[in-house]
C-alpha positions in Angstrom: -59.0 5.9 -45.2 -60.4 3.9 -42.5 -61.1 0.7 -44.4 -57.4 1.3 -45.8 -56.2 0.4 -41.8 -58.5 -2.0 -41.5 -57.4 -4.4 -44.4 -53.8 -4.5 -45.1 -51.0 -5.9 -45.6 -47.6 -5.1 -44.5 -45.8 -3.4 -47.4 -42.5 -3.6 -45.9 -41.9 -5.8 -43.5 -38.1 -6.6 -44.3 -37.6 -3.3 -42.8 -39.9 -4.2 -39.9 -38.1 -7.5 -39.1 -35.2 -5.3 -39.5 -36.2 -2.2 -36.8 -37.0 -5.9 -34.2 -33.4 -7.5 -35.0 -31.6 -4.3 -34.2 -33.3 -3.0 -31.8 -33.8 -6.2 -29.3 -30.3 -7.0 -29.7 -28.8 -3.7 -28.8 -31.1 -4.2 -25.9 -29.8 -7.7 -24.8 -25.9 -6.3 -25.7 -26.4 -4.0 -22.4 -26.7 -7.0 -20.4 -23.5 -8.8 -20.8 -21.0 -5.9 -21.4 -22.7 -4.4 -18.3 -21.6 -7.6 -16.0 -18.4 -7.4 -17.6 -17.8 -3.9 -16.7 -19.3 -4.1 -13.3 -17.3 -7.1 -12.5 -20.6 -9.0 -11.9 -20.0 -11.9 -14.1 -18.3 -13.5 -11.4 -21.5 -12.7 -9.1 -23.5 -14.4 -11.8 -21.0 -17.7 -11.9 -21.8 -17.9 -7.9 -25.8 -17.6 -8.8 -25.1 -20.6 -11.2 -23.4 -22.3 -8.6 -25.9 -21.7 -6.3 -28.7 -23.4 -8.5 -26.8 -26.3 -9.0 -25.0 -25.8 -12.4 -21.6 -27.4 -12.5 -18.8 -24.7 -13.6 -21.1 -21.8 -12.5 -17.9 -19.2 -13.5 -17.1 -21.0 -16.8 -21.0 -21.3 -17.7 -21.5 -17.6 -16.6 -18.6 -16.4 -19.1 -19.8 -18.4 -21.9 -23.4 -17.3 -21.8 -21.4 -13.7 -21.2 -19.8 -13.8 -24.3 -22.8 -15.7 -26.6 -25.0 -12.9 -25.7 -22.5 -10.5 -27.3 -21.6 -12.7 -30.1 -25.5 -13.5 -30.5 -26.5 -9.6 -30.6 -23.3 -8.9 -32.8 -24.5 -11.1 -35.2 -28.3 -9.9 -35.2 -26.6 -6.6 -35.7 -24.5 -6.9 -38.3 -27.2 -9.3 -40.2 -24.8 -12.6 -40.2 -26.0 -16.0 -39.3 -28.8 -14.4 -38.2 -30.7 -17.5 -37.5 -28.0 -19.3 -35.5 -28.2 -15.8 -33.2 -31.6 -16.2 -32.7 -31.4 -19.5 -32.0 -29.0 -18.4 -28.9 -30.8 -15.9 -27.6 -34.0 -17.5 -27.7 -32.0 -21.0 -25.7 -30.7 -18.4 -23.1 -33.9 -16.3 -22.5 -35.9 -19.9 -21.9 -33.0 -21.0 -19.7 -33.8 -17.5 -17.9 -37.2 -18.1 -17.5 -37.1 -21.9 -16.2 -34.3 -20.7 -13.9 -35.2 -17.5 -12.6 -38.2 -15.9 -14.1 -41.0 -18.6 -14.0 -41.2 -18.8 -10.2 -41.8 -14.9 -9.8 -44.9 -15.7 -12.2 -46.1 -13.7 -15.1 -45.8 -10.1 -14.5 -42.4 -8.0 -14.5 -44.3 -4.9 -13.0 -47.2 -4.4 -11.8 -49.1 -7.5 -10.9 -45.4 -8.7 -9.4 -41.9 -8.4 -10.3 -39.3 -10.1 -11.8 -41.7 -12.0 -13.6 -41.2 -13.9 -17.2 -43.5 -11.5 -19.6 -40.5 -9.2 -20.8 -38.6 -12.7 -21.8 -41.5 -14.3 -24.1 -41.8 -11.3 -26.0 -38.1 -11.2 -26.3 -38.4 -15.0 -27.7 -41.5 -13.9 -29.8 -39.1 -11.4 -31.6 -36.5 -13.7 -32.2 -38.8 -15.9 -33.4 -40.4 -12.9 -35.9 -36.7 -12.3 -37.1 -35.3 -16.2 -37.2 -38.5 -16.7 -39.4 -38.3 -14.0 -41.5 -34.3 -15.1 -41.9 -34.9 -18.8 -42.4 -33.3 -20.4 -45.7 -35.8 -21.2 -47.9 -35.3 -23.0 -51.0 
């Protein structure tokens, strides 16, 4: 049974792509609807502001409402790849904004740090990959 682990390949990893695609974008759905029910997306717009983006309330809306409309369409499987692609663009905006300068570690060896976002990107990657038009 052993040598059955140690050699194999996946036998079904549609449905494996398809636990990651579901599951990291009801995870990244929390965020925005959170700061729209908190009232912090205006909080976030002053952030923006405050690092030098131009329109920090307009920009904080519109990443706001691609996060839903990325995560939406991760969970209901369409364009797929076009959702991935906007997740993965705001999670590396994240990490050169925010994240990098805290260093690696969220917990632990330090806080706030960028490790929870690359294997957020990783996934998307997995899942854009897996959804990629082939011909």
């Amino acid at each position: 049974m052993l040598k059955k682990w140690y050699k194999t390949s996946p036998s079904q990893s549609n449905r494996s792509v398809d636990i990651i695609r579901i599951v990291v974008a009801l995870i990244l759905i929390v965020h925005p609807i959170e700061r729209i029910y908190t009232g912090h997306v205006a909080l976030f717009g002053r952030d923006m502001d405050s690092w030098g983006l131009p329109f920090g309330l307009a920009f904080a809306w519109f990443i706001t409402l691609m996060q839903i409309a990325c995560s939406l369409a991760l969970i209901f499987r369409r364009l797929v790849v076009p959702g991935c692609i906007g997740h993965i663009c705001i999670l590396t905006a994240g990490i050169v904004l925010i994240h990098a300068a805290d260093g690696w570690f969220v917990v632990g060896g330090g806080t706030d740090g960028m490790e929870f976002s690359v294997t957020l990107i990783a996934c998307f990657f997995a899942v854009l990959w897996a959804y990629w038009p082939r011909s």
